[in-house]
C-alpha atoms as a printed R data frame, in Angstrom:
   type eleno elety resid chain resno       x      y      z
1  ATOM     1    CA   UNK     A     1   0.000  0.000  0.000
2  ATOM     2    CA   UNK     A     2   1.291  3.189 -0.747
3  ATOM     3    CA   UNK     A     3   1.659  6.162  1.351
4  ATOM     4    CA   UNK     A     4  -0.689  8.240  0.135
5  ATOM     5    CA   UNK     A     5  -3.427  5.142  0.592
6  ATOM     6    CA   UNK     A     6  -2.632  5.066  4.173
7  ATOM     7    CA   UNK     A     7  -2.754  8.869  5.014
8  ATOM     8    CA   UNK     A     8  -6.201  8.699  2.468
9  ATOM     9    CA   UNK     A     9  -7.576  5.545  4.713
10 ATOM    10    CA   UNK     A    10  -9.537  3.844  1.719
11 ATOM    11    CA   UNK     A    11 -11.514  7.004  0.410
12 ATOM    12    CA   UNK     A    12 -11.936  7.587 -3.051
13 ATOM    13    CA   UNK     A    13 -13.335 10.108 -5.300
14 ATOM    14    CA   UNK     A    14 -16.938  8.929 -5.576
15 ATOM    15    CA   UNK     A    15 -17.433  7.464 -2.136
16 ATOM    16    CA   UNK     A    16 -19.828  8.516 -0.016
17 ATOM    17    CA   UNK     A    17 -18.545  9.967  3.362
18 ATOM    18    CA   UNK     A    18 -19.929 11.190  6.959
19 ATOM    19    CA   UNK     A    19 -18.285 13.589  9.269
20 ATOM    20    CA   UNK     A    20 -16.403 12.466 12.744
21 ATOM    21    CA   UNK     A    21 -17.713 15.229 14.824
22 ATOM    22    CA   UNK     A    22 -21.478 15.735 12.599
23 ATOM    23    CA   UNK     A    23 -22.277 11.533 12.514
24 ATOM    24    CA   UNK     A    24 -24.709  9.799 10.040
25 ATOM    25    CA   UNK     A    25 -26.583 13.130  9.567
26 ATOM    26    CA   UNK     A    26 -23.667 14.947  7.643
27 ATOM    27    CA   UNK     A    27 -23.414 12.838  4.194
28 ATOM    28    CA   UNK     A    28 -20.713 14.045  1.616
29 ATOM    29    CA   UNK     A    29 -19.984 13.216 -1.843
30 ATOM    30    CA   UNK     A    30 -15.855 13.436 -2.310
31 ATOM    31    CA   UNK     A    31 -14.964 14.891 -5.699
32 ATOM    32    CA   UNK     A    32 -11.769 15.504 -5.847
33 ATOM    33    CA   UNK     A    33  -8.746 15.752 -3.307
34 ATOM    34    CA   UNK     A    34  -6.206 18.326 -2.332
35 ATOM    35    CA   UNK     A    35  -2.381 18.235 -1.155
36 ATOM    36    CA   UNK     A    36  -1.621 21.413  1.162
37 ATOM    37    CA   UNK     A    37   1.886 22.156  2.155
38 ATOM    38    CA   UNK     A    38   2.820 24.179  5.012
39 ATOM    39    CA   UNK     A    39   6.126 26.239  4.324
40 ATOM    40    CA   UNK     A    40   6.269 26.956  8.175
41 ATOM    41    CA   UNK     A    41   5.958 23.487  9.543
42 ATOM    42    CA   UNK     A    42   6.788 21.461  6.518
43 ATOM    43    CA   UNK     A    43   3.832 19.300  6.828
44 ATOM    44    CA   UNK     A    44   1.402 18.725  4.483
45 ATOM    45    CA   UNK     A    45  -2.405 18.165  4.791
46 ATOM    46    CA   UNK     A    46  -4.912 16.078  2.465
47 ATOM    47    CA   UNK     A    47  -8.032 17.718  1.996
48 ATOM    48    CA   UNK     A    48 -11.167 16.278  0.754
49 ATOM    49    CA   UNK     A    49 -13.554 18.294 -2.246
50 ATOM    50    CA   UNK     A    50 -16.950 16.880 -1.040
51 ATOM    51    CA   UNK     A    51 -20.351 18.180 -1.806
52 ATOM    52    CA   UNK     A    52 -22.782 17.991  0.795
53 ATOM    53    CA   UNK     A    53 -25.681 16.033 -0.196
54 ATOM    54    CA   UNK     A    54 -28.693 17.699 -0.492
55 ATOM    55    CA   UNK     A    55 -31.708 17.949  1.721
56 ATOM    56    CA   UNK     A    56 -29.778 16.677  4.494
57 ATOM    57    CA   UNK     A    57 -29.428 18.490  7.968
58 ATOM    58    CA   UNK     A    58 -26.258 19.777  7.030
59 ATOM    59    CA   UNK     A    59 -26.850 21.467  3.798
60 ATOM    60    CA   UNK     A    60 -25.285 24.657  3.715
61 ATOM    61    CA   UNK     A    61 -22.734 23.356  5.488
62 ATOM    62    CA   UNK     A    62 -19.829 25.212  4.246
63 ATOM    63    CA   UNK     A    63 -21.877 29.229  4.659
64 ATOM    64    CA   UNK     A    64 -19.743 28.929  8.254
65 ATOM    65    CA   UNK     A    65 -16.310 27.437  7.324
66 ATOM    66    CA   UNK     A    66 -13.134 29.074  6.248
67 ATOM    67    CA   UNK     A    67 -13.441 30.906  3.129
68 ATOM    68    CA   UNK     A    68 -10.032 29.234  1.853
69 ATOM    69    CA   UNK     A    69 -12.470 26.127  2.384
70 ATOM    70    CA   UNK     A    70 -15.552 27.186  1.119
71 ATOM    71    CA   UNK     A    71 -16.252 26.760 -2.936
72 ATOM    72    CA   UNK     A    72 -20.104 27.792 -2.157
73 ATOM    73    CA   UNK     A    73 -22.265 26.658  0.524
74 ATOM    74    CA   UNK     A    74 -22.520 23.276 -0.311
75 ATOM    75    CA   UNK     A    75 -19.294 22.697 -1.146
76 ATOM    76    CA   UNK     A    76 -15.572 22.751  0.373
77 ATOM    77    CA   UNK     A    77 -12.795 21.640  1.469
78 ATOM    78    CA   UNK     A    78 -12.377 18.838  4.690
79 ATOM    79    CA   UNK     A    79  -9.219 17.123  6.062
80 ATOM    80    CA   UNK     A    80  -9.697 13.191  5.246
81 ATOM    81    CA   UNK     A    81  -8.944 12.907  9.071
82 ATOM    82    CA   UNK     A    82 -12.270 13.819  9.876
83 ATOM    83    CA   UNK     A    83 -14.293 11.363  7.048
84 ATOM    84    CA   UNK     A    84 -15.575  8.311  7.434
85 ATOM    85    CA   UNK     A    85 -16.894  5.888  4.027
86 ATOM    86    CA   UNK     A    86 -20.500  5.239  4.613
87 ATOM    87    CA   UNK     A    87 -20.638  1.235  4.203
88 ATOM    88    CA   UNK     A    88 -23.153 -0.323  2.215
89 ATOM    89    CA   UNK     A    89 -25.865 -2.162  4.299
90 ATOM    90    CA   UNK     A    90 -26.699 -5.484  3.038
């Protein structure tokens, strides 16, 4: 597995994804993702593009982030740290 697999924990651009701190209720769609490097601390950060879904509780989700985040209200940016794949039920 390669490093960026690991640091990306099995999401992929199509999945389906939920929030650590928001639970089931916050349901993205990840489009694309993003490599952010920090010149001070010379770390670097792997954002996720998702699209909230709509007519969820959380649409309009990204009116209160970070503009540097924010695409439009429905859409952003969102460390992979903090998203979960929705599993299919069976």
């Amino acid at each position: 597995m390669s490093e960026c697999n690991k640091i990306l924990r099995g999401l992929r651009v199509g999945d389906l994804v939920t929030h650590a701190l928001y639970g089931d209720r916050w349901v993205g769609l990840i489009i694309d993702f993003e490599e952010v490097f920090d010149s001070k601390s010379k770390n670097r950060k792997i954002k996720a593009l998702i699209q909230i879904q709509p007519g969820t509780d959380f649409e309009g989700f990204f009116k209160r982030t970070s503009p540097k985040d924010r695409i439009n209200d429905n859409r952003g940016f969102v460390s992979v740290h903090w998203l979960f794949k929705i599993k299919e039920r069976k």
